[in-house]
Structures are given as structure tokens and as C-alpha cells.
DSSP file (Angstrom, degrees, kcal/mol; ACC not computed):
  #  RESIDUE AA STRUCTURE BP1 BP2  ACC     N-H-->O    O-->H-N    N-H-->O    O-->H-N    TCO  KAPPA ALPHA  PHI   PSI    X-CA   Y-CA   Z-CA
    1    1 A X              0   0    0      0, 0.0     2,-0.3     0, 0.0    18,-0.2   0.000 360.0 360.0 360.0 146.7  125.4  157.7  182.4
    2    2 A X  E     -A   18   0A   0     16,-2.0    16,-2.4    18,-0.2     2,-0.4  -0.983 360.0-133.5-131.6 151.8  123.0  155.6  184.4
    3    3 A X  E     -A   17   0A   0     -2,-0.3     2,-0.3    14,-0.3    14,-0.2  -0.778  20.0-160.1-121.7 127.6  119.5  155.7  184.9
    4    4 A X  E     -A   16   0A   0     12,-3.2     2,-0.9    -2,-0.4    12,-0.5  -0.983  13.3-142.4-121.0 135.7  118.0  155.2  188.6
    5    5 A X  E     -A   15   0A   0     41,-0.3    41,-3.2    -2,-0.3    10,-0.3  -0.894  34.4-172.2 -74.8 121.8  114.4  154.2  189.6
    6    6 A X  E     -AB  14  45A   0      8,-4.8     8,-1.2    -2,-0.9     2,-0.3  -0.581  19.9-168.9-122.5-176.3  113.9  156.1  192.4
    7    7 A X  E     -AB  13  44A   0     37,-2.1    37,-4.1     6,-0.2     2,-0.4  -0.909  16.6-137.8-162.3 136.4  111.1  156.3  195.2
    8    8 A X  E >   - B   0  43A   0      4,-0.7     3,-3.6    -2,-0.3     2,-0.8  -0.925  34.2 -96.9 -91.4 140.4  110.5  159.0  197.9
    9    9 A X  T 3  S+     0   0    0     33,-1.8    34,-0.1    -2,-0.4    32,-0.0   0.404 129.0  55.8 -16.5 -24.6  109.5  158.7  201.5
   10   10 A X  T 3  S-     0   0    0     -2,-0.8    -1,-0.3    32,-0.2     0, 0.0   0.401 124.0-108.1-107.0 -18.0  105.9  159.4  200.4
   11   11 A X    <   +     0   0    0     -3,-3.6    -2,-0.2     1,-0.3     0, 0.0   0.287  66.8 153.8  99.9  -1.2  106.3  156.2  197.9
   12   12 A X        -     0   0    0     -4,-0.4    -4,-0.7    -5,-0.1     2,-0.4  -0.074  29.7-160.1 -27.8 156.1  106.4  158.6  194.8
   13   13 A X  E     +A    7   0A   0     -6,-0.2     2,-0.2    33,-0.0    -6,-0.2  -0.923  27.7 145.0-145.8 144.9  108.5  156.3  192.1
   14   14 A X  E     -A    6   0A   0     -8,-1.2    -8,-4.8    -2,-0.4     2,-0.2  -0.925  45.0-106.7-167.8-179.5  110.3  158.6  189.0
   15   15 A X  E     -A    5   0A   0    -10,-0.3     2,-0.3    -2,-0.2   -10,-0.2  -0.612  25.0-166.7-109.6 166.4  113.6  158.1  187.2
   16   16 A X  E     -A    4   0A   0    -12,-0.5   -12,-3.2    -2,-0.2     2,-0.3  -0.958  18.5-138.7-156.2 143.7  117.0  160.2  187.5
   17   17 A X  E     -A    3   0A   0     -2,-0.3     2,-0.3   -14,-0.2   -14,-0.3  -0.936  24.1-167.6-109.0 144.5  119.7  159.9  185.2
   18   18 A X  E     -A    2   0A   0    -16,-2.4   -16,-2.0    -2,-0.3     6,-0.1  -0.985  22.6-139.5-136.2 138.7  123.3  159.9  187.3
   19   19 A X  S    S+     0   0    0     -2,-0.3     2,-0.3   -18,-0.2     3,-0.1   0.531  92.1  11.2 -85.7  12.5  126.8  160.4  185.5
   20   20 A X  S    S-     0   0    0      1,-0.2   -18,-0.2   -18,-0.1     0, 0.0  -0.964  83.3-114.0-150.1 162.9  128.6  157.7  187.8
   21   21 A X  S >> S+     0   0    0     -2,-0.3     3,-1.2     2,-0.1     4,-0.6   0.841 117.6  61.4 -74.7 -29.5  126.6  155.2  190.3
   22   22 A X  H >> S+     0   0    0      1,-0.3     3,-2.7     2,-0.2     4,-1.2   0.965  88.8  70.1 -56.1 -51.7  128.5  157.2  193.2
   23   23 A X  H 34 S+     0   0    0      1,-0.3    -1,-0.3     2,-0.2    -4,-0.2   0.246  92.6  57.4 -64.0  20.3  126.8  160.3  192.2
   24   24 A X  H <> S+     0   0    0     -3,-1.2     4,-1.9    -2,-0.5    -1,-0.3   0.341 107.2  45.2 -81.8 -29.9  123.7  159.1  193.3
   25   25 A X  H << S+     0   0    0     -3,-2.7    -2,-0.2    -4,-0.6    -3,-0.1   0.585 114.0  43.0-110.4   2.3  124.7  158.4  196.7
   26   26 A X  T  X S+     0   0    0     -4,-1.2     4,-1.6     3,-0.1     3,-0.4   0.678 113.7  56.0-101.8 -35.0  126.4  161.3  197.5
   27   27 A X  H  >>S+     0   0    0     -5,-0.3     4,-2.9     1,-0.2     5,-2.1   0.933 112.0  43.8 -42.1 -58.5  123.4  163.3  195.7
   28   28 A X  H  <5S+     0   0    0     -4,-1.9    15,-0.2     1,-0.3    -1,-0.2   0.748 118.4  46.2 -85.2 -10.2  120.7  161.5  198.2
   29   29 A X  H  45S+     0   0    0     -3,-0.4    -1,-0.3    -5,-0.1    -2,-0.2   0.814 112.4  44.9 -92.5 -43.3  123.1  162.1  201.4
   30   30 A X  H  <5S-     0   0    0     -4,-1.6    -2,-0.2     1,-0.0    -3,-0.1   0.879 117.8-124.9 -78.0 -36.0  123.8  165.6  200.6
   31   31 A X  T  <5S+     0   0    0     -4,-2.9    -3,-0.2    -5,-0.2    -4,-0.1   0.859  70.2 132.6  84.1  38.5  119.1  166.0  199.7
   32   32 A X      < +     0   0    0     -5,-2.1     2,-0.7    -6,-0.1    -4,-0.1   0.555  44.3  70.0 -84.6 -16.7  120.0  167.1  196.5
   33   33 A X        -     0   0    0     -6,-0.8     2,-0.5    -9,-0.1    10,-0.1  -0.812  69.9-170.6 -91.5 119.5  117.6  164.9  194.7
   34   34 A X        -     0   0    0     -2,-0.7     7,-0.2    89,-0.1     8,-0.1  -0.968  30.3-103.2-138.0 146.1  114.0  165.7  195.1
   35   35 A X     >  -     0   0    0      5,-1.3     4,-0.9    -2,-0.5     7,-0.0   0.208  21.4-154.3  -7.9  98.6  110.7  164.3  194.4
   36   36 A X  T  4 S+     0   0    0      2,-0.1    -1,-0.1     1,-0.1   -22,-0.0   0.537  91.8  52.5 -92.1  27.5  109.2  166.0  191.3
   37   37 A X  T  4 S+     0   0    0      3,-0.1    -1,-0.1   -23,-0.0   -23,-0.0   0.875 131.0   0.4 -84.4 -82.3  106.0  165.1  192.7
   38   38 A X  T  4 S-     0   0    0    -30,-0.0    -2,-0.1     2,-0.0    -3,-0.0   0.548  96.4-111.3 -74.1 -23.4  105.5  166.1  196.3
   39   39 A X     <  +     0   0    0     -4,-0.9     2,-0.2     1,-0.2    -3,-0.1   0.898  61.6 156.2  89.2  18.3  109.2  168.0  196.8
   40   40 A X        -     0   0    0      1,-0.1    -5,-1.3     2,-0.1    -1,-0.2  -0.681  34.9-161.4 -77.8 157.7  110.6  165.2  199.3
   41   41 A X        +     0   0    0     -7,-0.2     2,-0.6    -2,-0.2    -1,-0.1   0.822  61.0 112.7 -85.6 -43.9  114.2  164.8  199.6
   42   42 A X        +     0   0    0      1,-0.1   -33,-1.8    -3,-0.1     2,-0.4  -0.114  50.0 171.6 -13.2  67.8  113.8  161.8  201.0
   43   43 A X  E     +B    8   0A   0     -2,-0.6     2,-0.3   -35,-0.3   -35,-0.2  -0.794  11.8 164.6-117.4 120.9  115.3  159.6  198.1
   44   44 A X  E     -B    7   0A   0    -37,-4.1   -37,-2.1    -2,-0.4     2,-0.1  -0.885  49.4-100.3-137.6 169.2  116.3  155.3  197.6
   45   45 A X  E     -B    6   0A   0     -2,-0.3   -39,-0.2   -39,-0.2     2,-0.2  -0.279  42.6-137.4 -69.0 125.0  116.9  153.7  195.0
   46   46 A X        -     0   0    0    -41,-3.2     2,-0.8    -2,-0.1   -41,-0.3  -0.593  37.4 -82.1-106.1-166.6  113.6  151.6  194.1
   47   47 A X        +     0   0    0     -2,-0.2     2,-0.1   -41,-0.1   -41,-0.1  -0.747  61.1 172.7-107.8 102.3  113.6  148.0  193.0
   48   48 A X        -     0   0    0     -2,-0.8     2,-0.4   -43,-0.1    -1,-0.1  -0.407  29.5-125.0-107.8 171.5  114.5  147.8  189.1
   49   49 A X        -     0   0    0     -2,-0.1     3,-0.0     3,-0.0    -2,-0.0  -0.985  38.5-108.7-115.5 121.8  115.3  145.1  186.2
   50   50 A X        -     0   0    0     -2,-0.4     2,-0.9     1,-0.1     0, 0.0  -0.236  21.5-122.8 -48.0 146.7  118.4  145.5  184.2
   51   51 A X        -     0   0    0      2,-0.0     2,-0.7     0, 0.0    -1,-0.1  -0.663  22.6-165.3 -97.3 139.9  118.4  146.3  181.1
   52   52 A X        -     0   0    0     -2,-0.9     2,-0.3    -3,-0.0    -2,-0.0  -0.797   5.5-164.1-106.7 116.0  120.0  144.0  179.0
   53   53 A X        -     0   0    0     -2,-0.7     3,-0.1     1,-0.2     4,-0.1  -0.740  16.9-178.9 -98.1 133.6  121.2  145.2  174.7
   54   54 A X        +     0   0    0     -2,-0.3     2,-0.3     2,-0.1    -1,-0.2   0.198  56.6  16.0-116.3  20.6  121.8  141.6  172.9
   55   55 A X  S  > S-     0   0    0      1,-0.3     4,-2.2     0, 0.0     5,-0.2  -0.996  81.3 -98.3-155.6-158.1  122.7  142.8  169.9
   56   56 A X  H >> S+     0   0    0     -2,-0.3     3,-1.7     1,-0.2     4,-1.3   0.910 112.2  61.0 -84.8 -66.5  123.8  145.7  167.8
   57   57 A X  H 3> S+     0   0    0      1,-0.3     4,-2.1     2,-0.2    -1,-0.2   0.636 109.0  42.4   6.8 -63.0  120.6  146.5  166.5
   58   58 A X  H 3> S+     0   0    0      1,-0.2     4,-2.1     2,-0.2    -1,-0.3   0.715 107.5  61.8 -94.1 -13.0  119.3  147.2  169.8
   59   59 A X  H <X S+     0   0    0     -4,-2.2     4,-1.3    -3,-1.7    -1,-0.2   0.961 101.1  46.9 -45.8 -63.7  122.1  148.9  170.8
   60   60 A X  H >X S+     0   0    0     -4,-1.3     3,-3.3     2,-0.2     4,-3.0   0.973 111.1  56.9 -40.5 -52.8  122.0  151.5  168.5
   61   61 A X  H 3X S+     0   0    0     -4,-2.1     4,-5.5    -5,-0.4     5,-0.2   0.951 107.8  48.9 -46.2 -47.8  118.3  151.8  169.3
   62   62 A X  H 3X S+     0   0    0     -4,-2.1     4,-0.8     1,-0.2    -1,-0.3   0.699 104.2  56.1 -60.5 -24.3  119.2  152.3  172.6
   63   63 A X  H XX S+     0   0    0     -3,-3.3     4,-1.5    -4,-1.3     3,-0.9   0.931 107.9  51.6 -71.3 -63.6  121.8  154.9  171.9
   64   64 A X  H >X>S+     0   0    0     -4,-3.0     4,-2.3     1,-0.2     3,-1.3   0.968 102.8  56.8 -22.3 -67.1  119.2  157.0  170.1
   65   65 A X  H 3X5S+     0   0    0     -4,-5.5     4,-1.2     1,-0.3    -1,-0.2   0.849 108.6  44.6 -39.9 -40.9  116.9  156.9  172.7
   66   66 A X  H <X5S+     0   0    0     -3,-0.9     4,-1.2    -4,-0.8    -1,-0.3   0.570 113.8  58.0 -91.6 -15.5  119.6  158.4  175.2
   67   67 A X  H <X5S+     0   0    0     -4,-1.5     4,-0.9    -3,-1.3     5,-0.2   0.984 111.4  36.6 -43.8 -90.4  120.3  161.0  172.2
   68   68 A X  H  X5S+     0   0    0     -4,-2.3     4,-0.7     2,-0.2     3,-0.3   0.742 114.6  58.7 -59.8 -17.5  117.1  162.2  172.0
   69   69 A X  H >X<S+     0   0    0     -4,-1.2     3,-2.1    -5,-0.7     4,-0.7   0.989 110.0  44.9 -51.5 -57.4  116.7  162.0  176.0
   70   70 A X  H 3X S+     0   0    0     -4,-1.2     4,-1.4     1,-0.3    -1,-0.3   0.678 114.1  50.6 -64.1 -17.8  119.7  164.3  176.4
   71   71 A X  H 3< S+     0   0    0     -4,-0.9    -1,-0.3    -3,-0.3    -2,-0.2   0.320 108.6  47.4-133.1  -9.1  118.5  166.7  173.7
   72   72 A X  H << S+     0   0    0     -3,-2.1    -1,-0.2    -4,-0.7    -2,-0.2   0.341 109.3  55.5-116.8  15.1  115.2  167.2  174.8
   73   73 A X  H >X S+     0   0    0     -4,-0.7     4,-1.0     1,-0.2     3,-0.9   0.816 109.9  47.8 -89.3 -67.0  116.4  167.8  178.5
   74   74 A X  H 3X S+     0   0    0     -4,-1.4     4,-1.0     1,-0.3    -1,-0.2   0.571 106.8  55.6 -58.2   3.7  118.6  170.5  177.4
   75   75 A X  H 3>>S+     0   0    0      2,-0.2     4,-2.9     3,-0.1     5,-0.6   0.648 109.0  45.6 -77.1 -45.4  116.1  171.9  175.5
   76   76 A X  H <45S+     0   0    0     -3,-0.9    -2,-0.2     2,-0.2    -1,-0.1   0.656 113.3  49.0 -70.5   3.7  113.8  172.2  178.6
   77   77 A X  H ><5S+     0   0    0     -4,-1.0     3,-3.0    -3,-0.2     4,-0.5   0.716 116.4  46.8-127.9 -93.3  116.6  173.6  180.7
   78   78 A X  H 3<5S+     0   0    0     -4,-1.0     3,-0.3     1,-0.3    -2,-0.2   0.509 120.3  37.9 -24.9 -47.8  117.1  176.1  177.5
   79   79 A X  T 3<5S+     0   0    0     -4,-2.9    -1,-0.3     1,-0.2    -3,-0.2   0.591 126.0  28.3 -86.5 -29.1  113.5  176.9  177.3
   80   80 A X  S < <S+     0   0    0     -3,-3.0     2,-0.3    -5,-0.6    -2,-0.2   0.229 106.4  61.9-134.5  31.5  112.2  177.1  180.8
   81   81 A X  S    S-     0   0    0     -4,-0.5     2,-0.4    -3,-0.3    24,-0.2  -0.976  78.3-111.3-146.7 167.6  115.2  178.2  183.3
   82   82 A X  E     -c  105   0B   0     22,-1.2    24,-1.4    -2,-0.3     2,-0.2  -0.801  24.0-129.4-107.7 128.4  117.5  181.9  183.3
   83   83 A X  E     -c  106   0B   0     -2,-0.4    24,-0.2    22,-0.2    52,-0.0  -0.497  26.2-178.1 -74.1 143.2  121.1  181.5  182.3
   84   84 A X  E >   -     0   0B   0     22,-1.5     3,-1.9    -2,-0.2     4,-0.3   0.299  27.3-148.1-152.4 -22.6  122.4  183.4  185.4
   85   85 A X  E >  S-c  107   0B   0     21,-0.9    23,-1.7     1,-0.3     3,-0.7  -0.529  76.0 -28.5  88.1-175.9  126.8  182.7  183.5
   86   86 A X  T >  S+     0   0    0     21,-0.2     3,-0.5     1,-0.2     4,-0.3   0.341 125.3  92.5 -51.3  -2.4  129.0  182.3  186.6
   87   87 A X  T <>> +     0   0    0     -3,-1.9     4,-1.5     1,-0.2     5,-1.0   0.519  67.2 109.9 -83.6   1.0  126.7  184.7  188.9
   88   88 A X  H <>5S+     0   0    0     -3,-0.7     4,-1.5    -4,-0.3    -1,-0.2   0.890  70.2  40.1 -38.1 -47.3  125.3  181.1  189.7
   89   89 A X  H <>5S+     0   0    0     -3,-0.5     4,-2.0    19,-0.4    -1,-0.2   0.889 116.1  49.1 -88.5 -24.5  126.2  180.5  192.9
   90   90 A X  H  >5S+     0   0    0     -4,-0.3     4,-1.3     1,-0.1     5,-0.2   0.995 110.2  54.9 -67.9 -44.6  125.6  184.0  194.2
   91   91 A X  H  X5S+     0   0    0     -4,-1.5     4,-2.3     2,-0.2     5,-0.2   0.872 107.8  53.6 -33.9 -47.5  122.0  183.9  192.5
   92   92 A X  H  X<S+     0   0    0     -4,-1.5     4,-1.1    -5,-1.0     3,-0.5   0.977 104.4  51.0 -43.3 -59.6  121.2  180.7  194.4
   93   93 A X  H  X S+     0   0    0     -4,-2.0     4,-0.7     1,-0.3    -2,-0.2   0.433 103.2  52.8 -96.1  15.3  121.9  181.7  197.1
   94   94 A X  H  <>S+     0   0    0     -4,-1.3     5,-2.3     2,-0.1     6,-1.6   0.836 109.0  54.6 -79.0 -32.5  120.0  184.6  197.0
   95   95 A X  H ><5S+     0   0    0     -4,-2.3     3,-2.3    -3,-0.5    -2,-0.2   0.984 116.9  36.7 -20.9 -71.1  117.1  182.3  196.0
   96   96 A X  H 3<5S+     0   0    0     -4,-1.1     2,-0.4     1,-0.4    -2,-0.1   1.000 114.8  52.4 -74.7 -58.4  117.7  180.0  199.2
   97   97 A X  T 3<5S-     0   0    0     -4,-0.7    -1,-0.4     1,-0.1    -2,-0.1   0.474 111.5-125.8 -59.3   5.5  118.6  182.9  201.6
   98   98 A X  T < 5S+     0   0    0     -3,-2.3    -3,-0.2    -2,-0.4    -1,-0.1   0.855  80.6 117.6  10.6  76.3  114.8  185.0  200.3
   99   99 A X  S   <S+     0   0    0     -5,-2.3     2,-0.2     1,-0.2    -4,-0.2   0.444  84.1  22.1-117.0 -14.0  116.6  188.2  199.2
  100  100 A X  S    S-     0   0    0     -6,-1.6    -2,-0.3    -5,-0.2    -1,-0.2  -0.881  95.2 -88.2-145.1 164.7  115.1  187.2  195.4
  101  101 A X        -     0   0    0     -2,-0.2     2,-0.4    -3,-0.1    -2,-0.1  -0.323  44.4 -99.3 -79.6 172.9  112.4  185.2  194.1
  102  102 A X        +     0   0    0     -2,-0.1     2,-0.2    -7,-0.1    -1,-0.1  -0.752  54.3 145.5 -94.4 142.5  112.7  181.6  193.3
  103  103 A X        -     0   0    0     -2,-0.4     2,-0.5   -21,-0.1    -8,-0.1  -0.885  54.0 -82.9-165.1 141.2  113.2  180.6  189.7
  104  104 A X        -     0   0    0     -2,-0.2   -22,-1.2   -24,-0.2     2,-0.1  -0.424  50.8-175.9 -78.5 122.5  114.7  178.3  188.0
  105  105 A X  E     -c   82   0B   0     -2,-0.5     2,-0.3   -24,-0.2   -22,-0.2  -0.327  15.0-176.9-131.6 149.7  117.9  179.0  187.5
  106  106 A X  E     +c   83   0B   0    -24,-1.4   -22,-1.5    -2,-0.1   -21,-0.9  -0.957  26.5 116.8-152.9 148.9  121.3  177.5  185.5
  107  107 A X  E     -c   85   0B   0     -2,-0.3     2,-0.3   -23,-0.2   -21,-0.2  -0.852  55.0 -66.7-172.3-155.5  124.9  178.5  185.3
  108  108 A X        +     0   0    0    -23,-1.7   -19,-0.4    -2,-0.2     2,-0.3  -0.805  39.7 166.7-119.7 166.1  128.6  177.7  186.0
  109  109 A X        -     0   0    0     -2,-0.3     5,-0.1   -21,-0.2   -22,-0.0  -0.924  36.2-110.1-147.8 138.7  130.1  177.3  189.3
  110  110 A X    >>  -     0   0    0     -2,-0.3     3,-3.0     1,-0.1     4,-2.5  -0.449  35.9-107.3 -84.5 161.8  133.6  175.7  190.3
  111  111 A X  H 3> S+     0   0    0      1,-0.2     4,-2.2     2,-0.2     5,-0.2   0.885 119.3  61.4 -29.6 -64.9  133.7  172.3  192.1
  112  112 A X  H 34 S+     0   0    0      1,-0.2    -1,-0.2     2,-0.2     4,-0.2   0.699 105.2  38.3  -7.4 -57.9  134.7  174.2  195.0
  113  113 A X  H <> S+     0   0    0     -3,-3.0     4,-3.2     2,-0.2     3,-0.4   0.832 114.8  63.4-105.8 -10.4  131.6  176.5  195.5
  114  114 A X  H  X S+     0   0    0     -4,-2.5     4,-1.5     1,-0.2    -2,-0.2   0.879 104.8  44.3 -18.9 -53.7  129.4  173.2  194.4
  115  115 A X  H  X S+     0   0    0     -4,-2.2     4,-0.7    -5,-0.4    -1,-0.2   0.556 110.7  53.1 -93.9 -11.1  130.5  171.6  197.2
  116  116 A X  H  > S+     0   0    0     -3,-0.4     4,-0.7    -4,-0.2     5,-0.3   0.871 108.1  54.8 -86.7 -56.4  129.9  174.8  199.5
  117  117 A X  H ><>S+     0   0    0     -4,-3.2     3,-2.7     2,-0.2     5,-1.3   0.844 105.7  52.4 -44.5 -42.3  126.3  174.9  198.3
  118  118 A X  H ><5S+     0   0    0     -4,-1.5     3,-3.5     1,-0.3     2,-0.4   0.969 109.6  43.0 -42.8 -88.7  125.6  171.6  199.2
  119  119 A X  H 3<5S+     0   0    0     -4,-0.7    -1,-0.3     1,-0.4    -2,-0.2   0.380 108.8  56.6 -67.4  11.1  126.6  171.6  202.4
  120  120 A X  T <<5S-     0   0    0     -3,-2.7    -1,-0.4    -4,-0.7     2,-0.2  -0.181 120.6-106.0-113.6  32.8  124.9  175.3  203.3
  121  121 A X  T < 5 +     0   0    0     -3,-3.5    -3,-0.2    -5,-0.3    -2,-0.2   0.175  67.5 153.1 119.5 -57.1  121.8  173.6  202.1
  122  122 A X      < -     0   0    0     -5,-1.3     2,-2.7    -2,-0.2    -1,-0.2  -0.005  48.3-119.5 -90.1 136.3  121.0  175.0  198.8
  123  123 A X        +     0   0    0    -31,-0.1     2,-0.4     2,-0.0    -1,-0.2  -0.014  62.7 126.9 -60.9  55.2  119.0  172.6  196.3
  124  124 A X        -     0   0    0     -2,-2.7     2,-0.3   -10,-0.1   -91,-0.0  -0.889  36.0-170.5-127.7 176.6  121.4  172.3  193.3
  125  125 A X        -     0   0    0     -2,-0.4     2,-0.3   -93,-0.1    -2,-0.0  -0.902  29.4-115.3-142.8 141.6  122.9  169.7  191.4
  126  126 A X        -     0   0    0     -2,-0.3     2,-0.8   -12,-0.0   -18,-0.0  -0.737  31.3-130.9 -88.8 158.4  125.7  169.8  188.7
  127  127 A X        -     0   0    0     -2,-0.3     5,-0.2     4,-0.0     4,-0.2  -0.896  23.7-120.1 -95.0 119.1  124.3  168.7  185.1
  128  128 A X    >>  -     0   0    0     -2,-0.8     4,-1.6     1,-0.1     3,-1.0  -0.164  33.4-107.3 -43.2 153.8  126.6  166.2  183.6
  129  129 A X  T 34 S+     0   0    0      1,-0.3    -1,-0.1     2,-0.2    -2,-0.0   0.918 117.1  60.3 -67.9 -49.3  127.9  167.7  180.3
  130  130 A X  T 34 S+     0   0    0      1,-0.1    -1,-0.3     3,-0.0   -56,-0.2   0.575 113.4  45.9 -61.8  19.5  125.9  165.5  177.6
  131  131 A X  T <4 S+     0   0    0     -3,-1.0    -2,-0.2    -4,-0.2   -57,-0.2   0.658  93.4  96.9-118.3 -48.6  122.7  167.2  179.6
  132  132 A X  S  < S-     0   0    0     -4,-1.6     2,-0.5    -5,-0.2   -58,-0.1   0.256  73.3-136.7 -41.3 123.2  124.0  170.7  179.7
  133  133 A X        -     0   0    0      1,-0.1    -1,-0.1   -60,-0.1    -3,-0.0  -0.818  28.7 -93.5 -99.4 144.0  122.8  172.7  177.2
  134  134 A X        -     0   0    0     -2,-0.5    -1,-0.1     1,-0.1     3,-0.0   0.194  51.1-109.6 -73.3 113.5  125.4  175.2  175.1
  135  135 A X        -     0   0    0     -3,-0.0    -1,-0.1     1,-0.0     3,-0.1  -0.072  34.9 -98.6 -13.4 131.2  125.4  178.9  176.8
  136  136 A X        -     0   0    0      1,-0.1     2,-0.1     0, 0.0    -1,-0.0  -0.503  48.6 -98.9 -79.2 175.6  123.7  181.8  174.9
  137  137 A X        -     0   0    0      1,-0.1     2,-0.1    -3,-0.0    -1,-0.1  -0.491  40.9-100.0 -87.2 169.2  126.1  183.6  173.3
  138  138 A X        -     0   0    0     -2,-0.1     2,-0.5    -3,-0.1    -1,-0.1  -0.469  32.1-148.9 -42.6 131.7  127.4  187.3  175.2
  139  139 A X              0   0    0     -2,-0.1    -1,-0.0     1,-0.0     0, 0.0  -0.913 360.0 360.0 -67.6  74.6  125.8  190.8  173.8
  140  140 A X              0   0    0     -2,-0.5    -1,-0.0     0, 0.0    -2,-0.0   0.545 360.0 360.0-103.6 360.0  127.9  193.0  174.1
């Protein structure tokens, strides 16, 4: 995982976490990343410091943090979006296409129809697996 400072066209600055440095720059070409201020697409990379662990100590610390990062994202993705399973990609795009309302939405899709949404448009992003949080279970 990596962490980006980002900035929008509007000069917004927020963070993004990315699971490769490439998947930021196919993300901001495609306008999958947007602003969770204003809603631009309009995404670079803003002007950062590394961060540098010198020892184990702060390593670990540093491990935590990214622990509890990931765990309270999937909890907000658990708590505030509809598990939609594999109907994901039709459910988008009924979202995008206004046949349903918008909401926020999570599921599975194959690489494949990933790579179709993207390129008809529709705002989604895959969640690297340490952010995804576990499926509820089936009811039958």
C-alpha cells in the first residue's frame, strides 16, 4: 500500500491510499479518483515528504497505524454502503445510467467488467483486499 497526497483542480489537498504506485495513475487517467470535497476528478499528486521508519520501534508503530486505518475503513464501507454481491456491476450502472437512485454501493466484479466500467464512465474503483471488508453472510 501507499499513501498519496493528492490535490484537485480546485486546490482541494486530501490523502488516498493506492495498492501499487501505478494504480494511481491509471486511477487519475481513467477520473476514478474524486475530490471528497467539491467532487472534481481532476486529480495530481500534491507535493509530499517521505516518510522515513528508523527503527523497529517505529515501525511497528507505524504498522498499527495502517492496522487500525484499514479496519476502520472497512468498517465505514460495512456501516454506510449496500452490499449489492456480484449484481455490482449491473447496479452501477443503473446508478450512472438514472434507472435507480444513487447510493453507495459495494460488491464483486471480475477484472474484465472493472475495466468496462471504467471506460463507459462509471465512478468506481476496486478496493485493495486489506481495505475490503468480509461479505455478510447469505440467508437463505
Amino acid at each position: 500500500m501507499i499513501r498519496y497526497d493528492l490535490r484537485c483542480a480546485e486546490g482541494d489537498e486530501f490523502e488516498a491510499w493506492f495498492a501499487a504506485i501505478a494504480d494511481f495513475d491509471r486511477q487519475a487517467a481513467a477520473k476514478l479518483i474524486e475530490c471528497p470535497h467539491c467532487g472534481s476528478r481532476d486529480i495530481e499528486k500534491a507535493p509530499m515528504a517521505p516518510a522515513i521508519v528508523r527503527g523497529r520501534k517505529e515501525a511497528d508503530e507505524a504498522r498499527k497505524i495502517a492496522v487500525a486505518m484499514a479496519q476502520e475503513v472497512r468498517r465505514h464501507i460495512r456501516d454506510n454502503y449496500d452490499y449489492v454481491g456480484d449484481a455490482f456491476p449491473a447496479e452501477a450502472r443503473k446508478m450512472h445510467e438514472g434507472e435507480t437512485e444513487h447510493r453507495p454501493i459495494w460488491g464483486e466484479a471480475t477484472p474484465e467488467e472493472a475495466r468496462r466500467m471504467a471506460e463507459e464512465g462509471l465512478p468506481v474503483a476496486p478496493l485493495p483486499p486489506a481495505l475490503a471488508p468480509t461479505p455478510p453472510k447469505k440467508v437463505n
